[in-house]
Structure formats: C-alpha cells, structure tokens
Residue frames relative to the residue before (quaternion, step in Angstrom):
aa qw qx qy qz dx dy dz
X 1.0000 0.0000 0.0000 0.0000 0.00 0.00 0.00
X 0.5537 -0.6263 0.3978 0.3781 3.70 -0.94 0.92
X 0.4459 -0.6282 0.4747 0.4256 3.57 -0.99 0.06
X 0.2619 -0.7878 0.5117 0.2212 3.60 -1.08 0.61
X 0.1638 -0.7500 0.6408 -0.0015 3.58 -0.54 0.94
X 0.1957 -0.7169 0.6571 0.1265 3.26 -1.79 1.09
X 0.6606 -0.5615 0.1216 0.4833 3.31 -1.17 0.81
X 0.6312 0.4236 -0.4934 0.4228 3.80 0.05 -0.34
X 0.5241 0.5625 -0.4307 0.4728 3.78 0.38 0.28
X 0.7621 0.2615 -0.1531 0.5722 3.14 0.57 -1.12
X 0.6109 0.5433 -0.4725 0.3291 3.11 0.71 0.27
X 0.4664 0.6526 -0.1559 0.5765 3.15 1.75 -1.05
X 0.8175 0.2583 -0.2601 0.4441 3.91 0.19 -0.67
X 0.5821 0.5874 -0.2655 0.4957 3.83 1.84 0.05
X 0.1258 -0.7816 0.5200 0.3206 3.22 1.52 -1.18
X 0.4435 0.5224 -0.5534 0.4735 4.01 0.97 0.81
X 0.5951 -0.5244 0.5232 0.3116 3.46 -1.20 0.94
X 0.6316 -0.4312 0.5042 0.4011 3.70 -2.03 0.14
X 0.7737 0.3998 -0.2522 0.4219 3.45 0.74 -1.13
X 0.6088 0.4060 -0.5350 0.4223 3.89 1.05 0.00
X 0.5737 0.6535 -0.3154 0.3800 3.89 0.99 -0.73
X 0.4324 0.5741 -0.3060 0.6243 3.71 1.71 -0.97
X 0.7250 0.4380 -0.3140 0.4288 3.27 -0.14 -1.76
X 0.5288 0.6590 -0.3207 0.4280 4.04 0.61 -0.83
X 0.7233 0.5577 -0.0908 0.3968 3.05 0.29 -1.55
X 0.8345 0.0952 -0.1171 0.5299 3.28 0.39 -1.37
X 0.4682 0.5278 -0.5406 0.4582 3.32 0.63 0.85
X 0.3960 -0.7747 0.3827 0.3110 3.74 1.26 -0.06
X 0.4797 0.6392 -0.4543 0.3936 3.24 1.19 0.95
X 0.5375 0.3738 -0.3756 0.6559 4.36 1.13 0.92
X 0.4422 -0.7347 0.5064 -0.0911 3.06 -0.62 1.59
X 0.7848 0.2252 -0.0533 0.5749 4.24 -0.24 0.48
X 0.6863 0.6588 -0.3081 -0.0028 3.36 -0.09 -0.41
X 0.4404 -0.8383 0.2933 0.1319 3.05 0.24 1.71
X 0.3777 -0.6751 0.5885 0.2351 3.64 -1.14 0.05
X 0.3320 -0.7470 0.5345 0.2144 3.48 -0.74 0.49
X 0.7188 -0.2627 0.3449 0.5435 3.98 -1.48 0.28
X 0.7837 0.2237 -0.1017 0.5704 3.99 -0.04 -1.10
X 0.6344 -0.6447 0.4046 0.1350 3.67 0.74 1.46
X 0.3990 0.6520 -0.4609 0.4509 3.73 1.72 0.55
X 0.4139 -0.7253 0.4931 0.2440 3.53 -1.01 0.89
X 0.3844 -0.7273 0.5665 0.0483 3.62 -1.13 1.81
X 0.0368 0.7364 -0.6658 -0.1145 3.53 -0.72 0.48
X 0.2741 -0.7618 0.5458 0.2159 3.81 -1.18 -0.29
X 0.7541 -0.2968 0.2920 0.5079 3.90 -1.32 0.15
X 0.6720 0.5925 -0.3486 0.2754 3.78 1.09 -0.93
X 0.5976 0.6629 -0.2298 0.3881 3.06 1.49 -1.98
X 0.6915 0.5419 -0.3464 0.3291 4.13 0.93 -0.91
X 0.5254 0.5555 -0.3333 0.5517 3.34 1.58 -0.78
X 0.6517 0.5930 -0.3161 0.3516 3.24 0.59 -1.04
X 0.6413 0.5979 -0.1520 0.4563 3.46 1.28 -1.17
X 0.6330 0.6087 -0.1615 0.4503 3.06 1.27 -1.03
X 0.7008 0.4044 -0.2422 0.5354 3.46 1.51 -1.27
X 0.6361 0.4482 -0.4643 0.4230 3.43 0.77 -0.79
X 0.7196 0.4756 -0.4217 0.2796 3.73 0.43 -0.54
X 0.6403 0.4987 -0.3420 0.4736 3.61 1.56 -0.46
X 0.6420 0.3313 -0.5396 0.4324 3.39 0.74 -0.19
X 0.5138 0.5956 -0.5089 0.3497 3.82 0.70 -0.64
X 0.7254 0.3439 -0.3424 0.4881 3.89 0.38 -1.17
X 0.5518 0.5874 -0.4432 0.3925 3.66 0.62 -0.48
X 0.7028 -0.5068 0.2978 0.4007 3.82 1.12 -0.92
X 0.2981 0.8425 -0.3635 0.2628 2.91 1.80 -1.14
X 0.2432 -0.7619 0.5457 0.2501 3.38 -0.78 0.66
X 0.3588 -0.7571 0.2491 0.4859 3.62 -0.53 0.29
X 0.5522 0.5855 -0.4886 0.3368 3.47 0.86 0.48
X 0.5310 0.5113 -0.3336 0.5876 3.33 1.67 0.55
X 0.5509 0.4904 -0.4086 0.5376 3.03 1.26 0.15
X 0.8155 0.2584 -0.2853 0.4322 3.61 0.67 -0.62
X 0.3433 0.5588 -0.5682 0.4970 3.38 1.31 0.45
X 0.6192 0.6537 -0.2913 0.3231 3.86 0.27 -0.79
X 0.8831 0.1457 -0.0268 0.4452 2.87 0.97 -1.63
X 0.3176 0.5478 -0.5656 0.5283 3.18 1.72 1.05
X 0.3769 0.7518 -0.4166 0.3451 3.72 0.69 -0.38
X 0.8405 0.4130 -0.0297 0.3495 2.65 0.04 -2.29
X 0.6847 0.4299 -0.2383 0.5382 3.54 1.27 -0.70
X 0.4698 0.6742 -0.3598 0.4420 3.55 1.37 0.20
X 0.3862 -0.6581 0.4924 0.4187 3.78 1.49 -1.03
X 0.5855 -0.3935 0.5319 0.4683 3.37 -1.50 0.14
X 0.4638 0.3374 -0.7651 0.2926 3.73 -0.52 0.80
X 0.6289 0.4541 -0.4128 0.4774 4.10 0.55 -0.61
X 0.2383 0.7936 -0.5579 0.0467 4.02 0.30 -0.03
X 0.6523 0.4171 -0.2640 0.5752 3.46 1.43 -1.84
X 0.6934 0.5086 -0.4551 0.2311 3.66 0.35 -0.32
X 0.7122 0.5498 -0.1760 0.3994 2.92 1.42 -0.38
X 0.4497 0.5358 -0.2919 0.6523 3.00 1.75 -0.32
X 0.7884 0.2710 -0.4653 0.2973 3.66 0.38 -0.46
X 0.4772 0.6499 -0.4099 0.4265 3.63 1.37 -0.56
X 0.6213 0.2326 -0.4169 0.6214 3.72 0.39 -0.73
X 0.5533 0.5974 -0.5038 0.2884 3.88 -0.50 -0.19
X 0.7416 0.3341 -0.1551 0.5607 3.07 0.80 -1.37
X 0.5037 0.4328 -0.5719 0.4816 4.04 0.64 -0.27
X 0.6974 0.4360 -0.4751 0.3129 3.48 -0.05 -1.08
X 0.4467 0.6702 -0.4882 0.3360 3.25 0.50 -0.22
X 0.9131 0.3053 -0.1007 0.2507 2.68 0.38 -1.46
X 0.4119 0.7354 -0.2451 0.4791 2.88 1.95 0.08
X 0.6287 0.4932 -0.3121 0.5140 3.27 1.45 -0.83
X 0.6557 0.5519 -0.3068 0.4139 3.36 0.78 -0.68
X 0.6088 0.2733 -0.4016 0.6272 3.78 0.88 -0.98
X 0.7184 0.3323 -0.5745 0.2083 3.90 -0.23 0.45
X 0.3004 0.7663 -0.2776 0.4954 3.19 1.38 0.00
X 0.8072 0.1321 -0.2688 0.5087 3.38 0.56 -0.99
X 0.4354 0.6713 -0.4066 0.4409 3.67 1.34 -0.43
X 0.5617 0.5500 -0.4182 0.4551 3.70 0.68 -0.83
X 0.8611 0.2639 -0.2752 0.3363 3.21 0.62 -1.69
X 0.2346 0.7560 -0.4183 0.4455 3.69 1.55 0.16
X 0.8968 0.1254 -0.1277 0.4047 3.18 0.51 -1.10
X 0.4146 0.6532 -0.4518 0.4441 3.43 1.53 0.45
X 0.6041 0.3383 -0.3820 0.6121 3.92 1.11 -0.97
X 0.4665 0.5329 -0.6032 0.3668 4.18 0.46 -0.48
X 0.7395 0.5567 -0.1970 0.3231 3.52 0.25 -1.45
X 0.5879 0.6804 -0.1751 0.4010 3.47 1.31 -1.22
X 0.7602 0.3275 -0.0490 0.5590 3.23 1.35 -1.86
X 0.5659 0.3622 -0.5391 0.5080 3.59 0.94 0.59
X 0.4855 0.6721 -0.4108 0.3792 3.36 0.66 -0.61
X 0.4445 0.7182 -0.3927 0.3639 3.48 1.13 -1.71
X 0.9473 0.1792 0.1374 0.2274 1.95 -0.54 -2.50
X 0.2977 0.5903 -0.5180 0.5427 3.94 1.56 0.71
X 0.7572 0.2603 -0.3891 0.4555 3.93 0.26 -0.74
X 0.5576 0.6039 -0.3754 0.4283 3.53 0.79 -0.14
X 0.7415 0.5235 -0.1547 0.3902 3.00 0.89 -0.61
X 0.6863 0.4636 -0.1010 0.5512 3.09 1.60 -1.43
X 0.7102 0.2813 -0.2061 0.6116 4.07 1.93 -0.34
X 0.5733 -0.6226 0.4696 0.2514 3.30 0.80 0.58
X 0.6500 0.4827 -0.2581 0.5272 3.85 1.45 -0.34
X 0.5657 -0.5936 0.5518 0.1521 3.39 -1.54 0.34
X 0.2930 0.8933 -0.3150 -0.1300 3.29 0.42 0.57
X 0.7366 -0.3508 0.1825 0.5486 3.50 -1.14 0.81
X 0.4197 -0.5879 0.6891 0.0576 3.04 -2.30 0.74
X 0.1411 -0.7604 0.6338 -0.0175 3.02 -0.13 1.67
X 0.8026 -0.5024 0.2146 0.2397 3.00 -1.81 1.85
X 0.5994 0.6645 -0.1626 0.4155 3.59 1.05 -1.60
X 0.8267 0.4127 -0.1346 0.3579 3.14 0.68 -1.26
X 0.4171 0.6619 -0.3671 0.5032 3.52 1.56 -0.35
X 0.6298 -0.6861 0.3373 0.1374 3.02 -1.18 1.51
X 0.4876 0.5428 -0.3644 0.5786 3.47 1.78 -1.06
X 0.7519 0.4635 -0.3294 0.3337 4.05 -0.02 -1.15
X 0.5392 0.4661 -0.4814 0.5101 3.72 1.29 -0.36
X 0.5276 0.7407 -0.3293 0.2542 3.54 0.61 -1.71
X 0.8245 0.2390 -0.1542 0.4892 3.31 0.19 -1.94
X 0.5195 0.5802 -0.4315 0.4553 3.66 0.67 -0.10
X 0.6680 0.5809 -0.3304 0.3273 3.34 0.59 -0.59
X 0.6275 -0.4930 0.3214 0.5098 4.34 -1.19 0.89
X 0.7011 0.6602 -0.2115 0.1670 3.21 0.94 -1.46
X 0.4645 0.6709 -0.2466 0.5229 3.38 2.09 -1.50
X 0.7829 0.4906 -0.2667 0.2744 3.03 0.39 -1.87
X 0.5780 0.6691 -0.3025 0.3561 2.90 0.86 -0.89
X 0.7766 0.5887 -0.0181 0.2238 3.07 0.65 -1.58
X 0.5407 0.4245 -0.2027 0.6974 2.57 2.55 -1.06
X 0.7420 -0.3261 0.2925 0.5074 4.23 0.38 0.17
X 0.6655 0.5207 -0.3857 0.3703 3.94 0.98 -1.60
X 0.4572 -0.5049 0.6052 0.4120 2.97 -1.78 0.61
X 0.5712 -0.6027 0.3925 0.3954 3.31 -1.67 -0.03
C-alpha cells in the first residue's frame, strides 16, 4: 500500500512550506487529493513528484495557467496523452530558447569581467572589441532573430 503523508510531511520531504503546497492546491495545480476521517488533507509518494514538476515547469516559466491547463489534462486520463505531450513540447521549446539567450547573457557576463581583469592587471583600459559589445551579442541572439521575422 502507498505511503500516506499529511501536508506537513510532505511538506518536510519537498522543502515547500504548508502555505506554498495550499497555495498549489487551490490554484488546481495537485491532482487527487483526498481528505482523511478528520477532513485533514492526504497526499501520497505520487503528489512529491508531482511537486517537483509543478515547480520545474513554474521556474522554467510555465505560466500558471499552463500549469492548470496541464493538470486538468492529467485528471482527464490518457485520452489527453498527445495534448500533453504537445504542451510540454512546445514549453520546451521555449525553454531552449530562454537558455539560449542566458548562454549569451553569460557570454557578454564573461566578456566584461574579462574587460575589466586586464584592466586591472595593466593598469590600462583596453579597447572594446566589436564582438564583445552588448548590441553584437543581442542581435545574434534566437530571441533578436526572431523579433526581426528570421527563423533562428
């Protein structure tokens, strides 16, 4: 039989507070969750994964009404399988892209310590090479392209 966990348990094995796991809940984004004899909410081994996804698609961007599109899904049955497969499909997308630009975030990040280490280490200012100029990461970037019509 599954183990049954009440919410400060699971709250305890998630490290998310009682009141962000509530906040879950009645946002309709925890799936199943039963009531016990004394009307105390029951979670199971399932609900922590579960916790786990809502929080990666949440940091990932996920909006949270994509989050409860999702998990109306899931409570819908495997007739919604492709739908779900295409919604995560299409986040990942976008995930690749905000890492994409984050790379290049941190490629000019890298550029301007660089900078300023040889400054630092020659006492001299030294030239600003074309590449390195925040506009030249920028328009290179999925996100520009986009914006200007190109595919990426």
């Amino acid at each position: 039989m599954a183990e049954s966990l009440l919410i400060g348990e699971l709250a305890a094995r998630t490290g998310r507070s009682v009141h962000t796991i509530r906040w879950y809940e009645a946002q309709g984004l925890i799936p199943g969750v039963l009531r016990d004899g004394g009307h105390r909410r029951v979670y199971s081994e399932l609900h922590l994964s579960w916790l786990d996804l809502m929080d990666r698609l949440r940091r990932t961007g996920m909006s949270i009404a994509e989050m409860r599109e999702y998990t109306a899904l899931v409570k819908q049955g495997s007739a919604t399988l492709k739908q779900r497969q295409a919604l995560l499909s299409s986040h990942r997308a976008q995930v690749k892209d905000m890492i994409a630009e984050w790379q290049l975030a941190l490629k000019l990040l890298d550029s301007k310590i660089d900078f300023y280490d040889e400054w630092v280490t020659t006492g001299k200012r030294p030239p600003v090479k074309a590449a390195e100029r925040a506009g030249a990461a920028l328009q290179s970037s999925p996100k520009a392209k986009s914006r200007q019509g190109a595919k990426p």
